[in-house]
LOLUMLUM-567437 format. One record per residue (C-alpha): residue number from 1; residue in three letters; x, y, z. Coordinates in pm, 1 decimal, always signed. Example, Ala and Ser with C-alpha at 12.3 -4.5 7.8 and 13.67 -1.06 7.14 Angstrom:
BEGIN
1  ALA  +1230.0  -450.0  +780.0
2  SER  +1367.0  -106.0  +714.0
***
This chain:
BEGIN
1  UNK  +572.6  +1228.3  -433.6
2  UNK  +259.2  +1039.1  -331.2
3  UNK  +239.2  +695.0  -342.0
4  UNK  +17.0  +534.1  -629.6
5  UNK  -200.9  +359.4  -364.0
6  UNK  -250.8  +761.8  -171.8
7  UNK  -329.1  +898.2  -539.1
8  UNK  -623.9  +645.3  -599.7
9  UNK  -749.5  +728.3  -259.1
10  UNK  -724.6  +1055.0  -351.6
11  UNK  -933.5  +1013.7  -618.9
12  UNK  -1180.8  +771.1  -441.7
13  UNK  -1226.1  +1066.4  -183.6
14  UNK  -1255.9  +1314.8  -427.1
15  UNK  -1555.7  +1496.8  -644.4
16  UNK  -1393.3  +1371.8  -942.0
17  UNK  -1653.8  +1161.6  -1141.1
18  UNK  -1725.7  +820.8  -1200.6
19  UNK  -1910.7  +492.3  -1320.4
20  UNK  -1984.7  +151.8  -1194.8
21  UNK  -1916.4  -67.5  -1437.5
22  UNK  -2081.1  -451.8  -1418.7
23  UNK  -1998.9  -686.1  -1741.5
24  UNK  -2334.6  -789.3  -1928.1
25  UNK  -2532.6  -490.8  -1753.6
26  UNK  -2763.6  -263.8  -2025.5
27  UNK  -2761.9  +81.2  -1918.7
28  UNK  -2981.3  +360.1  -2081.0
29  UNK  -2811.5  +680.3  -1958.6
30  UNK  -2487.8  +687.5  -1795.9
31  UNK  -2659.1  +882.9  -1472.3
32  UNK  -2789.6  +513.3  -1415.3
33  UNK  -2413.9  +412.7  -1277.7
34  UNK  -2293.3  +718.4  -1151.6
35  UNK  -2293.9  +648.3  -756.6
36  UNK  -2413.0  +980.7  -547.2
37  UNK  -2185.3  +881.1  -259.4
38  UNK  -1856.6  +656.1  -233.2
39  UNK  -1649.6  +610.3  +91.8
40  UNK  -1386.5  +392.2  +145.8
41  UNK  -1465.2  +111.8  +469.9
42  UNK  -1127.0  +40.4  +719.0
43  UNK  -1098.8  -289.3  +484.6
44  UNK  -1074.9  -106.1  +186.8
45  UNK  -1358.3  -182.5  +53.2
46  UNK  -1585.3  +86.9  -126.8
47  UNK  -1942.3  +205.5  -40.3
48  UNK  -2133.0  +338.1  -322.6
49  UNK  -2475.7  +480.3  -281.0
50  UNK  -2767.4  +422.3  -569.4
51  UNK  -3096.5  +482.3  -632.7
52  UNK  -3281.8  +158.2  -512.4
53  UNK  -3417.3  +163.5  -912.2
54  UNK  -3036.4  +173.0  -1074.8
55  UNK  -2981.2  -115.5  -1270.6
56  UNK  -2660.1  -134.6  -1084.1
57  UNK  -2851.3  -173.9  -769.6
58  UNK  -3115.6  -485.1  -916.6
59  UNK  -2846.1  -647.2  -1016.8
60  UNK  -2647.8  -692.7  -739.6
61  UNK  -2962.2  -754.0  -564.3
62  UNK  -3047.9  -1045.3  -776.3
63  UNK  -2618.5  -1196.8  -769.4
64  UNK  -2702.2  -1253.7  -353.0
65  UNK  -2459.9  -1497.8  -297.1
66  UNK  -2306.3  -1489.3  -635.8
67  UNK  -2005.4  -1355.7  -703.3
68  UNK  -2099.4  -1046.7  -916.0
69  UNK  -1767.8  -841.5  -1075.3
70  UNK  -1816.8  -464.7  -1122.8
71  UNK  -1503.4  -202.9  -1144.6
72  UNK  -1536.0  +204.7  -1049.8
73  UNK  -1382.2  +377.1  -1327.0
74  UNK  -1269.0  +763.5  -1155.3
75  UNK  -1226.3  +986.9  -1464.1
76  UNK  -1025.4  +1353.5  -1269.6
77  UNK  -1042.2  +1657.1  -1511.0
78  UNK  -868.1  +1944.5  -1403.6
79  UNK  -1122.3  +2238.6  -1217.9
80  UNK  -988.9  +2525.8  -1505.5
81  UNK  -917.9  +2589.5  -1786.9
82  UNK  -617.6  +2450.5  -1921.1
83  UNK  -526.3  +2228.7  -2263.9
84  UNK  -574.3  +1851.4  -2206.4
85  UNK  -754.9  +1864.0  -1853.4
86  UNK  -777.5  +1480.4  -1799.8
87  UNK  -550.4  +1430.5  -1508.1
88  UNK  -595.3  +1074.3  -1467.2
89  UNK  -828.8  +771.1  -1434.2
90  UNK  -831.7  +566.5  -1178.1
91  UNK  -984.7  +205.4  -1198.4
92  UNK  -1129.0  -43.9  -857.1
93  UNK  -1209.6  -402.2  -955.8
94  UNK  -1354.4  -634.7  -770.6
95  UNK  -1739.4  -788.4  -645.2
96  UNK  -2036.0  -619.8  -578.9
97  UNK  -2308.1  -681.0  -322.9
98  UNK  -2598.3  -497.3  -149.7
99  UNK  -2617.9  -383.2  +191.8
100  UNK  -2932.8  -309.2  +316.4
101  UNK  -2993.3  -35.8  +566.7
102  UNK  -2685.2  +183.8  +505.1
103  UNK  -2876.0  +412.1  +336.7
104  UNK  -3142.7  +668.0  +367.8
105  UNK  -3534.6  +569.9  +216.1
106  UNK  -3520.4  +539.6  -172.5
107  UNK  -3129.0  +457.5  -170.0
108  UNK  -2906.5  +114.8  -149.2
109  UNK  -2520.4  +108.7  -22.4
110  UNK  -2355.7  -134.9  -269.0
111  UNK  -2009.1  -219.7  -126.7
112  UNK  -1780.5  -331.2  -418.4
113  UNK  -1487.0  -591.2  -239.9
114  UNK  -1123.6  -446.4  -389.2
115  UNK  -968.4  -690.8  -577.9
116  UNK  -745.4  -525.1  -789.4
117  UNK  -655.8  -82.2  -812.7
118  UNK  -484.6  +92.0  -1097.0
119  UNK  -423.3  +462.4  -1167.3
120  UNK  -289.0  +674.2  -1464.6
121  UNK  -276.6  +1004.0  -1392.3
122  UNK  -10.8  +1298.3  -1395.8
123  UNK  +283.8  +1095.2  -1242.8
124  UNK  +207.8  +785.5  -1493.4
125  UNK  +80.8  +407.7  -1467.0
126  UNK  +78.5  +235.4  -1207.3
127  UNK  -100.0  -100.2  -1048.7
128  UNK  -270.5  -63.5  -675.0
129  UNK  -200.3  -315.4  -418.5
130  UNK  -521.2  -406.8  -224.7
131  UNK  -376.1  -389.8  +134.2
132  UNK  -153.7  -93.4  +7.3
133  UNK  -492.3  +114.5  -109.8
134  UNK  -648.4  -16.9  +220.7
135  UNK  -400.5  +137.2  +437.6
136  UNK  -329.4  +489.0  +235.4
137  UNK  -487.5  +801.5  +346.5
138  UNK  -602.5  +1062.7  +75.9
139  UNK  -399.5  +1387.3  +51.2
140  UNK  -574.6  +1634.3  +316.8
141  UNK  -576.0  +1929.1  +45.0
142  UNK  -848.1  +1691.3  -152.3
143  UNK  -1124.5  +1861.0  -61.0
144  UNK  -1011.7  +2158.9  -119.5
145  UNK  -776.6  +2187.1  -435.5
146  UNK  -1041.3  +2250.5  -700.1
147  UNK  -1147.0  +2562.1  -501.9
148  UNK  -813.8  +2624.7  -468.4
149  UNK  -600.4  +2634.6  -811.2
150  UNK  -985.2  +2813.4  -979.0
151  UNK  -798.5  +3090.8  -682.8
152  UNK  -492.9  +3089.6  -816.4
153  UNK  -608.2  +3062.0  -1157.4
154  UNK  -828.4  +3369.5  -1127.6
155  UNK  -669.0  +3587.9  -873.0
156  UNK  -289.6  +3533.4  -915.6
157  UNK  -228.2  +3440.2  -1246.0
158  UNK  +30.1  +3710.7  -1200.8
159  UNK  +235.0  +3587.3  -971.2
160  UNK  +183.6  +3210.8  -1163.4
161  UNK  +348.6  +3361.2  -1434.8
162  UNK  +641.3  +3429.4  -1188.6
163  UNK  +738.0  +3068.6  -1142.2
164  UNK  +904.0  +3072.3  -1478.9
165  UNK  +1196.5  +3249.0  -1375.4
166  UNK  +1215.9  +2855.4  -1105.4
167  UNK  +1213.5  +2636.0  -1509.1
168  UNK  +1615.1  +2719.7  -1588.8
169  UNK  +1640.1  +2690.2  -1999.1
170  UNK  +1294.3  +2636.0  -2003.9
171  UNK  +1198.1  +2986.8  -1890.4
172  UNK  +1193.1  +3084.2  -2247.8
173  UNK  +840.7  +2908.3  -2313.0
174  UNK  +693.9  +3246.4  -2464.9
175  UNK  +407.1  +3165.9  -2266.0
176  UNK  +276.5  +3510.8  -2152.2
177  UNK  +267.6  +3543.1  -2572.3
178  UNK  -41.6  +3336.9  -2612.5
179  UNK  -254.2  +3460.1  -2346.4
180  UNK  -315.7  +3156.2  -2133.4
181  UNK  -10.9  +3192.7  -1934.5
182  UNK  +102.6  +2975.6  -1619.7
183  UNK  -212.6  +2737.3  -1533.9
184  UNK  -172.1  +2563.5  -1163.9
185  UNK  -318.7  +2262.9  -1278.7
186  UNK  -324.8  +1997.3  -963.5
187  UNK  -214.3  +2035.5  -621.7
188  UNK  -102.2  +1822.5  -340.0
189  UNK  +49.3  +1846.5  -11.7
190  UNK  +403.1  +1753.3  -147.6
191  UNK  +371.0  +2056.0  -405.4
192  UNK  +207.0  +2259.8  -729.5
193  UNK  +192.9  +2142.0  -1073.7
194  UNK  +234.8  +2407.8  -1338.6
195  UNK  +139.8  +2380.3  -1696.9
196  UNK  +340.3  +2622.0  -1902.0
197  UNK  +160.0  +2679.8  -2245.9
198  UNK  +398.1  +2754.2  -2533.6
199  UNK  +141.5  +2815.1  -2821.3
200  UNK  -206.6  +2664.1  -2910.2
201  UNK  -191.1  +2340.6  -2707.6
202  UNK  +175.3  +2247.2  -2705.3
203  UNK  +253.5  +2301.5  -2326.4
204  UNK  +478.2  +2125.0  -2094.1
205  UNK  +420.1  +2029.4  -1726.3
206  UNK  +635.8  +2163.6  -1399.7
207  UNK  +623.4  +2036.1  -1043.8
208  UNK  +712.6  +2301.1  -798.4
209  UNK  +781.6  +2113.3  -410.1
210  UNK  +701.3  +2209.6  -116.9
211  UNK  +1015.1  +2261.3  +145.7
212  UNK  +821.8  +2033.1  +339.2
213  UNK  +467.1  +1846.5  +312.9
214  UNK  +149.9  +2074.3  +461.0
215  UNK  -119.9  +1923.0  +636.3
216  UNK  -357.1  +2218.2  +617.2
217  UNK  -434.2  +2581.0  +431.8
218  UNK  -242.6  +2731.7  +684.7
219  UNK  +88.2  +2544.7  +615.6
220  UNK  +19.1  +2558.3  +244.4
221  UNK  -44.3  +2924.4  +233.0
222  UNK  +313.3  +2968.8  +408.7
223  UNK  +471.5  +2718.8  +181.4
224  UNK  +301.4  +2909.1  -163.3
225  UNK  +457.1  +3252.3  -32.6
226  UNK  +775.2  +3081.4  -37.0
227  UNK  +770.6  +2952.5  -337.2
228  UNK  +670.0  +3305.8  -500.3
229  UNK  +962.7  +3421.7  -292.8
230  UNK  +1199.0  +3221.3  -475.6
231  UNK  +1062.2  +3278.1  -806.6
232  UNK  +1109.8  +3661.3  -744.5
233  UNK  +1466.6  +3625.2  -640.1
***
């Protein structure tokens, strides 16, 4: 499974959305602390890009040399359509500064200093070493999964439905009775997370590995026709 540290990068990396949080800071609309950019520098320290009139953006432009606290909260909600589609949150602590000219004309690069990393998310809760989240590398599917499982989702719901026959006892879920069926609901190179619905929004959770990790479409198209393989056996 990935690491906790690789999952928060992950998420970092990811389109998922998220919030800048600093204590004491009044905020009008929550747009005002969504960042339009975040990168992760070989320190681990995150780049967020602002507006140079976010509130976010005056105030660590007023801190300077103070030590201003701020933490990225990463909410991930799963790209269809599926019963509880929070995945996880994912939550970056630490101090906030400005970094002039990083940043195109009308926007700052605020670089927010790791301190501490946390995420909750599919495989549970877990805390985020600093050096650990500086050194993991996000999972090279990440930019593509949500196109990905919407595929799946839309075009092979069929053959979803076919992974059942992998869950043992659990194969009698009656899902195919309630119309939502088999939902792929997060993908990674290590495998595919099912979510089996068993009526309304009761529904249970299956991983599915991969005989081996992929490090591209390629690979992971070879390693999906496998699985389907085995589930038709």
């Amino acid at each position: 499974m990935p690491s906790a540290a690789e999952r928060t990068r992950t998420l970092v990396q990811s389109t998922c959305s998220a919030v800048l949080l600093v204590p004491g800071l009044s905020v009008v609309h929550p747009d005002q602390v969504m960042p339009d950019s975040r990168s992760v520098g070989p320190e681990g320290d995150l780049f967020l890009g602002f507006p140079v009139d976010s509130p976010v953006v005056r105030a660590a432009t007023r801190a300077q040399g103070d030590e201003l606290t701020a933490v990225l909260e990463i909410t991930d909600v799963a790209p269809v359509s599926v019963p509880h589609r929070i995945r996880g949150r994912a939550r970056i602590t630490g101090w906030l500064t400005a970094v002039p000219g990083l940043a195109r004309p009308g926007r700052m690069m605020l670089r927010l200093e790791t301190g501490e990393a946390s995420v909750d998310d599919l495989w549970g809760f877990e805390e985020v070493d600093p050096d650990a989240f500086r050194d993991a590398v996000a999972d090279p599917l990440v930019s593509h999964e949500a196109e990905l499982l919407q595929h799946l989702h839309a075009a092979h719901s069929d053959r979803m439905a076919t992974l059942s026959a992998l869950l043992g006892d659990r194969a009698e879920c009656g899902c195919e009775e309630h119309g939502l069926g088999a939902v792929p609901v997060a993908l990674d190179r290590f495998g595919l997370r099912v979510r089996f619905v068993e009526g309304g929004d009761a529904c249970f959770d299956a991983r599915f590995e991969f005989p081996e990790p992929v490090r591209d479409i390629g690979e992971l198209r070879r390693a999906m026709h496998t699985l389907f393989e085995a589930a038709a056996c």
